[in-house]
Each structure stands twice: as structure tokens, then as C-alpha cells.
PDBQT receptor file of N, H, CA, C and O in Angstrom, charges set to zero:
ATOM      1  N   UNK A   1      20.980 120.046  -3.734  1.00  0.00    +0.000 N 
ATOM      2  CA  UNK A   1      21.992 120.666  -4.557  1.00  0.00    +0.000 C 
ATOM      3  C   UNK A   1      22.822 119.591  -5.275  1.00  0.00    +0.000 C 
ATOM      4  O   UNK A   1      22.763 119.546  -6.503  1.00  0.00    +0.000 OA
ATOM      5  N   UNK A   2      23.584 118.730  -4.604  1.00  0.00    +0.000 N 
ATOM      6  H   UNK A   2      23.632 118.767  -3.606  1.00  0.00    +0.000 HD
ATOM      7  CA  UNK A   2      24.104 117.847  -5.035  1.00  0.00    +0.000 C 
ATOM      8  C   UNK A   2      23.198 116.596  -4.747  1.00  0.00    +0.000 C 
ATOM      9  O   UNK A   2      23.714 115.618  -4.205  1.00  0.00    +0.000 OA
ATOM     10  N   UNK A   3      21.903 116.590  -5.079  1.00  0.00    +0.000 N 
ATOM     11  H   UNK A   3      21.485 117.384  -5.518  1.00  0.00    +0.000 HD
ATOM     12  CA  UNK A   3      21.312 115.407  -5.159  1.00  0.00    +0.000 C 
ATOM     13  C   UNK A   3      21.640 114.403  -6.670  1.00  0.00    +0.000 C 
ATOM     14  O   UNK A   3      21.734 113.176  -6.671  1.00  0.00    +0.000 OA
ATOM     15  N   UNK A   4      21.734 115.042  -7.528  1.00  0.00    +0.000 N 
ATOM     16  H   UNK A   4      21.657 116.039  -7.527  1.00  0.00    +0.000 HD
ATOM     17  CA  UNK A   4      21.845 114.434  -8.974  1.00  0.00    +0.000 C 
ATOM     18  C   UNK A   4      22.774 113.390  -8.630  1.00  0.00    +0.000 C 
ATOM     19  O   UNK A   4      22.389 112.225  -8.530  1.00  0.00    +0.000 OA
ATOM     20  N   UNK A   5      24.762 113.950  -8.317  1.00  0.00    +0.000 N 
ATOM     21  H   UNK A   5      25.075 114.896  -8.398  1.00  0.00    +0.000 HD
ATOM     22  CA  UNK A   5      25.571 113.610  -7.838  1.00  0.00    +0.000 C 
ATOM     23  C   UNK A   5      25.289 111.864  -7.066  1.00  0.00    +0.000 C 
ATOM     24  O   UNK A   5      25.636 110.760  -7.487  1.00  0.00    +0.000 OA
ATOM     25  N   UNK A   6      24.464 112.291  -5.708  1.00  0.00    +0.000 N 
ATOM     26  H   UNK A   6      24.182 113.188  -5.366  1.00  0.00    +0.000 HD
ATOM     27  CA  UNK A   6      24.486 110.971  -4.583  1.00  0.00    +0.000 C 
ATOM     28  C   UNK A   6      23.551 110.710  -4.327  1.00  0.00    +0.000 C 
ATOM     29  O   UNK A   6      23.427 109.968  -3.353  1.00  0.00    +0.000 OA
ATOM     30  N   UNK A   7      22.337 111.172  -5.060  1.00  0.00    +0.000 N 
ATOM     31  H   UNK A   7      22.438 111.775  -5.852  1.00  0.00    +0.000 HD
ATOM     32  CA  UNK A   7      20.895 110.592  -5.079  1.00  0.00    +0.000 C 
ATOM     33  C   UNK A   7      20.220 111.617  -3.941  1.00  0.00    +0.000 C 
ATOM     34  O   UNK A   7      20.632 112.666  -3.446  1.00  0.00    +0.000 OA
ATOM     35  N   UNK A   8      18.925 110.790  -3.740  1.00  0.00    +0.000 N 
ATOM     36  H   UNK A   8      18.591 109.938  -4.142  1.00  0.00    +0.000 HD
ATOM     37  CA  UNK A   8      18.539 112.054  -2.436  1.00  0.00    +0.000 C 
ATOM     38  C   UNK A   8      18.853 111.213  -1.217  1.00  0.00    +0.000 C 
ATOM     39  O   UNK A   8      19.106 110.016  -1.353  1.00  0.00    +0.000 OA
ATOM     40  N   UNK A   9      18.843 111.964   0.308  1.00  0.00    +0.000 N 
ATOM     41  H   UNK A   9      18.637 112.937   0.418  1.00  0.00    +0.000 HD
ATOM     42  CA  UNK A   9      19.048 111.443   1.149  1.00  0.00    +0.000 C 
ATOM     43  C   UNK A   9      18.158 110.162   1.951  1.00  0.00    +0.000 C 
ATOM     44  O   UNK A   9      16.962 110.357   2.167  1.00  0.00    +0.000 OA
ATOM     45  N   UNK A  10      18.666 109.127   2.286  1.00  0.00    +0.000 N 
ATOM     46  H   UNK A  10      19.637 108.968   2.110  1.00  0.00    +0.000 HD
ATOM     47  CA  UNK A  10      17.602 108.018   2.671  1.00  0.00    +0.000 C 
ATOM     48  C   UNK A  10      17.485 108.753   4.391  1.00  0.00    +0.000 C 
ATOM     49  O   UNK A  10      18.165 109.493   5.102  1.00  0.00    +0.000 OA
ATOM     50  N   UNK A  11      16.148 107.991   4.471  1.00  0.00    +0.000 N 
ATOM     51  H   UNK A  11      15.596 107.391   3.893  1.00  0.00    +0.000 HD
ATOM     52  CA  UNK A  11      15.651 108.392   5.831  1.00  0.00    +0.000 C 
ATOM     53  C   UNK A  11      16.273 107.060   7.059  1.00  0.00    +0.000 C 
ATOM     54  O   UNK A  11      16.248 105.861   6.783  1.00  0.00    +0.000 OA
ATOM     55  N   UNK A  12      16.749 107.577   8.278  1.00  0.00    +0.000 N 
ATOM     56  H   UNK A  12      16.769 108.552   8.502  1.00  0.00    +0.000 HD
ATOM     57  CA  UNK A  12      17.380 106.839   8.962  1.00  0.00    +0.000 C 
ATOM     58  C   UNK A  12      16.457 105.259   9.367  1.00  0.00    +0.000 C 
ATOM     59  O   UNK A  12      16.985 104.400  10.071  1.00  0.00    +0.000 OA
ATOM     60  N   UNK A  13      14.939 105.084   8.746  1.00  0.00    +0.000 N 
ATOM     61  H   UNK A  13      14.510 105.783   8.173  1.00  0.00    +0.000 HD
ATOM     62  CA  UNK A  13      14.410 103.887   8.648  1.00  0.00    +0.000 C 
ATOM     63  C   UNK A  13      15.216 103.236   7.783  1.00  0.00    +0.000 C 
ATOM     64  O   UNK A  13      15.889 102.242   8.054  1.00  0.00    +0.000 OA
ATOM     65  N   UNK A  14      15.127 104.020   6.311  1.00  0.00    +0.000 N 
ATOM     66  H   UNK A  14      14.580 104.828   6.091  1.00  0.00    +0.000 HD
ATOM     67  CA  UNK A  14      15.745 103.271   5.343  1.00  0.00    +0.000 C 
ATOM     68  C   UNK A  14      17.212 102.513   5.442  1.00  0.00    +0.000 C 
ATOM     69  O   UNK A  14      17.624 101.372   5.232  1.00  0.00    +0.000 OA
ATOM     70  N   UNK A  15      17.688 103.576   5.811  1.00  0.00    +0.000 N 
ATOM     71  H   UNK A  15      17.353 104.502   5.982  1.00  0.00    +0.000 HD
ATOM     72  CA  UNK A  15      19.281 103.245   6.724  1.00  0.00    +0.000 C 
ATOM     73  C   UNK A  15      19.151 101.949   7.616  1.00  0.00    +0.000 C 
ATOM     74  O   UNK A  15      19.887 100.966   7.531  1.00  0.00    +0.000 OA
ATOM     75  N   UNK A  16      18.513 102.047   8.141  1.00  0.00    +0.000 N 
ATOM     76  H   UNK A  16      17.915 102.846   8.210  1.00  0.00    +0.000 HD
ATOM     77  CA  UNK A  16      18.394 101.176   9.449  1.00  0.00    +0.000 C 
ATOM     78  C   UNK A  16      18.075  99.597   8.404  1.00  0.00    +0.000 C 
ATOM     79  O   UNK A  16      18.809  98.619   8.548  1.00  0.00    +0.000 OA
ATOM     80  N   UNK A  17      17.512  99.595   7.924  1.00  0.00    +0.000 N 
ATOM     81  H   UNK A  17      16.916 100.390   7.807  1.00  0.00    +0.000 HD
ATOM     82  CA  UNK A  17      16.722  98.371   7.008  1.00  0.00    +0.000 C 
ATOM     83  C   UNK A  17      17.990  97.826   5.948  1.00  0.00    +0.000 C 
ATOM     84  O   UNK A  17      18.229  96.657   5.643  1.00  0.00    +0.000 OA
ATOM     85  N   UNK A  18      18.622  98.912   5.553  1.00  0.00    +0.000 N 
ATOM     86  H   UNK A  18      18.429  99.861   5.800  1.00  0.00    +0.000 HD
ATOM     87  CA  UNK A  18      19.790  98.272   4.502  1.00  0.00    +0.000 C 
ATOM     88  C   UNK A  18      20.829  98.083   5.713  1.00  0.00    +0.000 C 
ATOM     89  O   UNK A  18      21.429  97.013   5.605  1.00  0.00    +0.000 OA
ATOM     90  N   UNK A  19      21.135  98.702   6.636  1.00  0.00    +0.000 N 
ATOM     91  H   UNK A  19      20.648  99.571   6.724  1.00  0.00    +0.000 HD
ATOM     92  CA  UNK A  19      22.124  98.035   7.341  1.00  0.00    +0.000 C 
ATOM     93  C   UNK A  19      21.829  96.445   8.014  1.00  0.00    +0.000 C 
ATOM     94  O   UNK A  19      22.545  95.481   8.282  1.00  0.00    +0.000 OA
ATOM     95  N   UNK A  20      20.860  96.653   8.084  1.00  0.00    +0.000 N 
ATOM     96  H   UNK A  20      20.279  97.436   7.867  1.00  0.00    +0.000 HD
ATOM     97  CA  UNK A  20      20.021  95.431   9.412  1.00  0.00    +0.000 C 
ATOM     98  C   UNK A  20      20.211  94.346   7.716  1.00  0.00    +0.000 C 
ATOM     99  O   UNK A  20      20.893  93.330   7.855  1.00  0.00    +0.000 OA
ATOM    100  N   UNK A  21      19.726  94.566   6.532  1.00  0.00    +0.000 N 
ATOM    101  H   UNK A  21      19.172  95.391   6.419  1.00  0.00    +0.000 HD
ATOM    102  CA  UNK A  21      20.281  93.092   5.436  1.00  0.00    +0.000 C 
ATOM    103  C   UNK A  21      21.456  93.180   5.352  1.00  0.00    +0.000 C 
ATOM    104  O   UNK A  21      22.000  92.192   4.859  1.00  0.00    +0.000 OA
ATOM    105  N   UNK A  22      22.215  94.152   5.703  1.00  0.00    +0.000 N 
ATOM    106  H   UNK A  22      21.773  94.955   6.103  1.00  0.00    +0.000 HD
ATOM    107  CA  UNK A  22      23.768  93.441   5.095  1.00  0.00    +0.000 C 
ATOM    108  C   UNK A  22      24.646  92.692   6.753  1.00  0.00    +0.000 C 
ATOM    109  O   UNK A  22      25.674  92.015   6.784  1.00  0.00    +0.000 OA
ATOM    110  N   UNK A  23      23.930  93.059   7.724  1.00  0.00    +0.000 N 
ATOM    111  H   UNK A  23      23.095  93.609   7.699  1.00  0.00    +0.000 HD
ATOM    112  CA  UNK A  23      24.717  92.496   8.852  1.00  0.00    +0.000 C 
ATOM    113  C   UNK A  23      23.962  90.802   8.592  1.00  0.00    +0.000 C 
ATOM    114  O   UNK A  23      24.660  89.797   8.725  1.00  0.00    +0.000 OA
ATOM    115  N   UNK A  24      22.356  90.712   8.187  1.00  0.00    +0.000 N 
ATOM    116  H   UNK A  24      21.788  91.528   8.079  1.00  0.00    +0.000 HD
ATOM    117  CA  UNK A  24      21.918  89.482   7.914  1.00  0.00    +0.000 C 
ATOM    118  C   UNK A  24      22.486  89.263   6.799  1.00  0.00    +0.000 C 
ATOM    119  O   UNK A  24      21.476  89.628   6.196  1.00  0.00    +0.000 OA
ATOM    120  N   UNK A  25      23.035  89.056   6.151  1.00  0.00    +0.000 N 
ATOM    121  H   UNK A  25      23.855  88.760   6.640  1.00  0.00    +0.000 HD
ATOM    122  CA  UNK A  25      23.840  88.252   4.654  1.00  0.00    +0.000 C 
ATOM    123  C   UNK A  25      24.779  87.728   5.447  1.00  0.00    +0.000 C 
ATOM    124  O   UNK A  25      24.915  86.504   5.462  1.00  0.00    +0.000 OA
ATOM    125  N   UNK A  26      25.627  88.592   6.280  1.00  0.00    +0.000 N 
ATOM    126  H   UNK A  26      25.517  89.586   6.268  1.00  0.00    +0.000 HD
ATOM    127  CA  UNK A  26      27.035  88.442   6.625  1.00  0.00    +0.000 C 
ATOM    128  C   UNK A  26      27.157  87.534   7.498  1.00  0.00    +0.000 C 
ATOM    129  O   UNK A  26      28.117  86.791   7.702  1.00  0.00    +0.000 OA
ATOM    130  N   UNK A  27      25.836  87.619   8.191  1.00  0.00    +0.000 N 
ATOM    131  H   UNK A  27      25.056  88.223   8.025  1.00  0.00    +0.000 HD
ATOM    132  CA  UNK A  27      25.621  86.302   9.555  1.00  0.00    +0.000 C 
ATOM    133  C   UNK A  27      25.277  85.017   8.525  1.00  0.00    +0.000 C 
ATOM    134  O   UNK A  27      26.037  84.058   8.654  1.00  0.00    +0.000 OA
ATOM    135  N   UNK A  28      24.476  84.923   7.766  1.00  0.00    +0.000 N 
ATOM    136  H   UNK A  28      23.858  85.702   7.661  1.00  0.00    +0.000 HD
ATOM    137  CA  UNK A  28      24.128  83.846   7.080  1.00  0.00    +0.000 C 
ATOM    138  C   UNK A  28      25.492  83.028   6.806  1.00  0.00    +0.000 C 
ATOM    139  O   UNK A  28      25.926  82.061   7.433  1.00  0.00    +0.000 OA
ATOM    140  N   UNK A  29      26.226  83.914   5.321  1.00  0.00    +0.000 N 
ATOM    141  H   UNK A  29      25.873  84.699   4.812  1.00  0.00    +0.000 HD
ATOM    142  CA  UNK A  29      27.483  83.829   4.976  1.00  0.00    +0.000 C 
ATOM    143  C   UNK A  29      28.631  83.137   6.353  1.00  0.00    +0.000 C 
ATOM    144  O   UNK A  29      29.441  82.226   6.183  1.00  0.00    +0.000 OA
ATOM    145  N   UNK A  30      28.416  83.770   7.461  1.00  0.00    +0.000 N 
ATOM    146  H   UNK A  30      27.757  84.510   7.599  1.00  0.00    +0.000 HD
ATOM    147  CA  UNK A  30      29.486  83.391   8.379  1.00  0.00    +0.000 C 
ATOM    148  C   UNK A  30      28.734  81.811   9.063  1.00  0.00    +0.000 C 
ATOM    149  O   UNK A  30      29.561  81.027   9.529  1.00  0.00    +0.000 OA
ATOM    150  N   UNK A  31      27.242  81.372   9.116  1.00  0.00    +0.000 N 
ATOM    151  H   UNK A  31      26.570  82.009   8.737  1.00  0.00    +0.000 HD
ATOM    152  CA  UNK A  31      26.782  80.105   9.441  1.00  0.00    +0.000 C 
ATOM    153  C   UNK A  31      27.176  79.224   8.084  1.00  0.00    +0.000 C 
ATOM    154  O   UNK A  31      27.872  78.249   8.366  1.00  0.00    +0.000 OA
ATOM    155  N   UNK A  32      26.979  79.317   7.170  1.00  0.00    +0.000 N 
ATOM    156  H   UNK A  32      26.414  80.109   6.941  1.00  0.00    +0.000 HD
ATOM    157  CA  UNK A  32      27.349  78.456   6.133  1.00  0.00    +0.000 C 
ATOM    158  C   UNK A  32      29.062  78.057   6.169  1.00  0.00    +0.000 C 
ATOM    159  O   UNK A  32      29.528  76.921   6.085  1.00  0.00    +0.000 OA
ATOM    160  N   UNK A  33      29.850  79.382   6.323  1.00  0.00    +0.000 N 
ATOM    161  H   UNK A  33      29.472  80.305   6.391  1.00  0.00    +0.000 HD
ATOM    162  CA  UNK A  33      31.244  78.750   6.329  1.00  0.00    +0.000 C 
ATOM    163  C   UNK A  33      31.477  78.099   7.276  1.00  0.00    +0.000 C 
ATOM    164  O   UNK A  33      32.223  77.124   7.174  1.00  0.00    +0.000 OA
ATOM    165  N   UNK A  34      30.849  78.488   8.589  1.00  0.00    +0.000 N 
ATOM    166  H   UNK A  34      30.244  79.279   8.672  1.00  0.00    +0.000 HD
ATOM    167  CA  UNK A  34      31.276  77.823   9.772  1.00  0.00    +0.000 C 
ATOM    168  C   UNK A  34      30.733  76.182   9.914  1.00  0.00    +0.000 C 
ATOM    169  O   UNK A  34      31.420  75.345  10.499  1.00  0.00    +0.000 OA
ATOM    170  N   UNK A  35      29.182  75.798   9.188  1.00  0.00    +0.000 N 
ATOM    171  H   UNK A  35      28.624  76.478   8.712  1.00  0.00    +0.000 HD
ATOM    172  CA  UNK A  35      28.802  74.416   9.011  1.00  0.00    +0.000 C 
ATOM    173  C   UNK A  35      29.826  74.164   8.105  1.00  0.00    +0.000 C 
ATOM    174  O   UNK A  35      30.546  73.389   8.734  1.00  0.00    +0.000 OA
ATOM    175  N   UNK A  36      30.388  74.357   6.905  1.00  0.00    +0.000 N 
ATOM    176  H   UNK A  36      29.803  74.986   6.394  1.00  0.00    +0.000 HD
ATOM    177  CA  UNK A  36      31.605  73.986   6.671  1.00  0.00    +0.000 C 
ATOM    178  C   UNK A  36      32.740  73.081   6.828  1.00  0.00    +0.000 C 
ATOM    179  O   UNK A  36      32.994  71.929   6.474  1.00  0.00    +0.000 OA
ATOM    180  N   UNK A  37      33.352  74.035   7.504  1.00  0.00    +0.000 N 
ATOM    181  H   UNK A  37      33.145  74.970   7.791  1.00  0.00    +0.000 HD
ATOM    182  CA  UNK A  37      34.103  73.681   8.667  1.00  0.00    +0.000 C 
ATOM    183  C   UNK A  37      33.671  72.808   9.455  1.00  0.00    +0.000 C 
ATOM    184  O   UNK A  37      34.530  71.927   9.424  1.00  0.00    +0.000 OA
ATOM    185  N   UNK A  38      32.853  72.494  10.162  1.00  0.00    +0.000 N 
ATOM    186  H   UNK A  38      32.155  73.210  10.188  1.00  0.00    +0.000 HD
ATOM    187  CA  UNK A  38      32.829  71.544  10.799  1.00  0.00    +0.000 C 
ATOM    188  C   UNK A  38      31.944  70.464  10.153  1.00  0.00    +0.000 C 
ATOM    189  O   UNK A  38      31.238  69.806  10.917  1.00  0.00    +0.000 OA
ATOM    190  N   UNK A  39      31.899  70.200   8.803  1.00  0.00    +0.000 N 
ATOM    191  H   UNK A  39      32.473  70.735   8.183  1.00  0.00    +0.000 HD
ATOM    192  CA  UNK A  39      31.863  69.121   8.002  1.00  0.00    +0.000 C 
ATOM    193  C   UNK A  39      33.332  69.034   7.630  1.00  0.00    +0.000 C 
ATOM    194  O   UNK A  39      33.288  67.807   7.720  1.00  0.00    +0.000 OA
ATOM    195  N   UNK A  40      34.173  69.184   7.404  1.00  0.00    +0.000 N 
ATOM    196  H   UNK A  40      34.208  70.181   7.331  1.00  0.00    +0.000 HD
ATOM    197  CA  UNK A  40      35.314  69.095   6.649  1.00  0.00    +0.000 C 
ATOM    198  C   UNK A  40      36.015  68.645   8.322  1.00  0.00    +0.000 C 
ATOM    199  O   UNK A  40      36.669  67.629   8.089  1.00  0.00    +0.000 OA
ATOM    200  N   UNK A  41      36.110  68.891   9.475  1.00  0.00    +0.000 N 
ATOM    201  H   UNK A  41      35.579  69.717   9.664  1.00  0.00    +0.000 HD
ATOM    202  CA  UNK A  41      36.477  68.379  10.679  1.00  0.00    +0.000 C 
ATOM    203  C   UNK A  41      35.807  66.646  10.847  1.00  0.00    +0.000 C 
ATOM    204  O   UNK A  41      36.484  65.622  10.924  1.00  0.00    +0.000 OA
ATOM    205  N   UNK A  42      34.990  66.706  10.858  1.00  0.00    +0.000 N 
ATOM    206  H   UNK A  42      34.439  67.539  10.796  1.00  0.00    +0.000 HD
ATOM    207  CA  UNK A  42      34.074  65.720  11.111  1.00  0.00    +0.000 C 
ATOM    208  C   UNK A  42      34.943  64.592   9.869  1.00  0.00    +0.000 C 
ATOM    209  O   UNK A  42      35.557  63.534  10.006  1.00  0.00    +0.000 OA
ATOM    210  N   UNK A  43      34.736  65.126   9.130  1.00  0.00    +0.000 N 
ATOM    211  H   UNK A  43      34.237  65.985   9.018  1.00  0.00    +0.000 HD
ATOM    212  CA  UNK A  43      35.626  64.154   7.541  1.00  0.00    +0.000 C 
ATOM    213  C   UNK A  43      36.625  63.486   8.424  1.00  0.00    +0.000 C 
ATOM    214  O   UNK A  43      36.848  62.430   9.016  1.00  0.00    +0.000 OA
ATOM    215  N   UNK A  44      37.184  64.870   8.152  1.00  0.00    +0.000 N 
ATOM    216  H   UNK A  44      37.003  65.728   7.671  1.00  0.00    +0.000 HD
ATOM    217  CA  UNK A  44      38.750  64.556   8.736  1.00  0.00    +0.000 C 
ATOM    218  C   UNK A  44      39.461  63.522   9.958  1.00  0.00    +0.000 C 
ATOM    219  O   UNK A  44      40.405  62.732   9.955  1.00  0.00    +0.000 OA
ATOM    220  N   UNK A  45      38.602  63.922  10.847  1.00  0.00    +0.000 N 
ATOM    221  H   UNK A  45      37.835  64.563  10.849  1.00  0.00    +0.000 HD
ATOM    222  CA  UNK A  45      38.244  62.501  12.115  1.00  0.00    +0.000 C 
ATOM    223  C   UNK A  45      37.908  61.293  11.509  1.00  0.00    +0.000 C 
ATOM    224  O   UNK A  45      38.741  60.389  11.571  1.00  0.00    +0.000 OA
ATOM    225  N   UNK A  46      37.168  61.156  11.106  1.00  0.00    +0.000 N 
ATOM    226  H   UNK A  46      36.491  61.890  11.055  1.00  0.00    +0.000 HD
ATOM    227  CA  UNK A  46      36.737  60.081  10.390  1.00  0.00    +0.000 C 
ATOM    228  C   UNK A  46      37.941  59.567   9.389  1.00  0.00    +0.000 C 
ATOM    229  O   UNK A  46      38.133  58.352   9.334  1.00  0.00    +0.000 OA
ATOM    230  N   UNK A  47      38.609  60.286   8.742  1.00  0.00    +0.000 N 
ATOM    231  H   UNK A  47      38.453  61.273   8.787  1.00  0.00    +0.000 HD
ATOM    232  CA  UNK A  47      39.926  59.826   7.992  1.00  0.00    +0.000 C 
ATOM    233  C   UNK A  47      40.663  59.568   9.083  1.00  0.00    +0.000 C 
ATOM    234  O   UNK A  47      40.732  58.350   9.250  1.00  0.00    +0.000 OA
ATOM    235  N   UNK A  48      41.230  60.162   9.879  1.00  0.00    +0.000 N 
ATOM    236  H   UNK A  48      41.174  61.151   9.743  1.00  0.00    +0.000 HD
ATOM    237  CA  UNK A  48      42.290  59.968  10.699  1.00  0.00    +0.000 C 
ATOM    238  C   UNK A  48      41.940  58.513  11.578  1.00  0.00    +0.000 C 
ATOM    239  O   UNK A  48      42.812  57.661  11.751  1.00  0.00    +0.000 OA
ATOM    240  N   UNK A  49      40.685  58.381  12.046  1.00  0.00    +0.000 N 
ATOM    241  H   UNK A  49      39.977  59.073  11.905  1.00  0.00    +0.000 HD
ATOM    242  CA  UNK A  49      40.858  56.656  13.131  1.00  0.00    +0.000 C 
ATOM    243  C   UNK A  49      40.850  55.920  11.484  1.00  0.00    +0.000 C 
ATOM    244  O   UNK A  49      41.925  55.469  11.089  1.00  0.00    +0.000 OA
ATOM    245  N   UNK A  50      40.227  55.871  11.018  1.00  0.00    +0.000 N 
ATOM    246  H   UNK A  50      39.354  56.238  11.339  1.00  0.00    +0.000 HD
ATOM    247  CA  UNK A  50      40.342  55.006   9.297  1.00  0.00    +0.000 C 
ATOM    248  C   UNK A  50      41.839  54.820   9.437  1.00  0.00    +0.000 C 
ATOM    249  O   UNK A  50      42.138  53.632   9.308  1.00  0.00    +0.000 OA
ATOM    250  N   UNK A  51      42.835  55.582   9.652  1.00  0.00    +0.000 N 
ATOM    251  H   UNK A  51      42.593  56.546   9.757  1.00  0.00    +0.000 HD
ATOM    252  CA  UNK A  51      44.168  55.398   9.093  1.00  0.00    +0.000 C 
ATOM    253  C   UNK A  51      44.841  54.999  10.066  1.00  0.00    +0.000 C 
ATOM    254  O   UNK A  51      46.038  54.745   9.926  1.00  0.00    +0.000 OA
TER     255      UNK A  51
């Protein structure tokens, strides 16, 4: 009825598969900031006995 509206309904595989990539982006996303961080620590040590 209101398919036009919100498309048709995905099947709880499909569901399962777009949830399961966006929790993997978010883990990726959260390893990259976190190597980051502990490059920018590591710096920082390294500045601090330097000084």
C-alpha cells in the first residue's frame, strides 16, 4: 500500500547484512582514530624527554 512511499520491505537477511556493514565501517572508523591517537601519544613522548 504504502510501498511507493518507503520502498518494499527488506527481508530480515537483508537487514541483517546492512546492519552487520554499518557496525563494520564504525569498527574500522573507531581502529583508525584510535591508531591515531596513539601516534599522536607516541609523538608527544618523544617531544616531551626531547624537552
Amino acid at each position: 500500500m504504502l510501498d511507493f512511499l518507503f520502498g518494499r520491505r527488506k527481508s530480515p537477511a537483508e537487514m541483517m547484512r546492512m546492519h552487520q556493514r554499518a557496525l563494520d565501517k564504525a569498527m574500522r572508523e573507531l581502529d583508525r582514530t584510535r591508531a591515531k591517537l596513539e601516534q599522536q601519544e607516541k609523538k608527544l613522548i618523544v617531544d616531551i624527554k626531547k624537552a
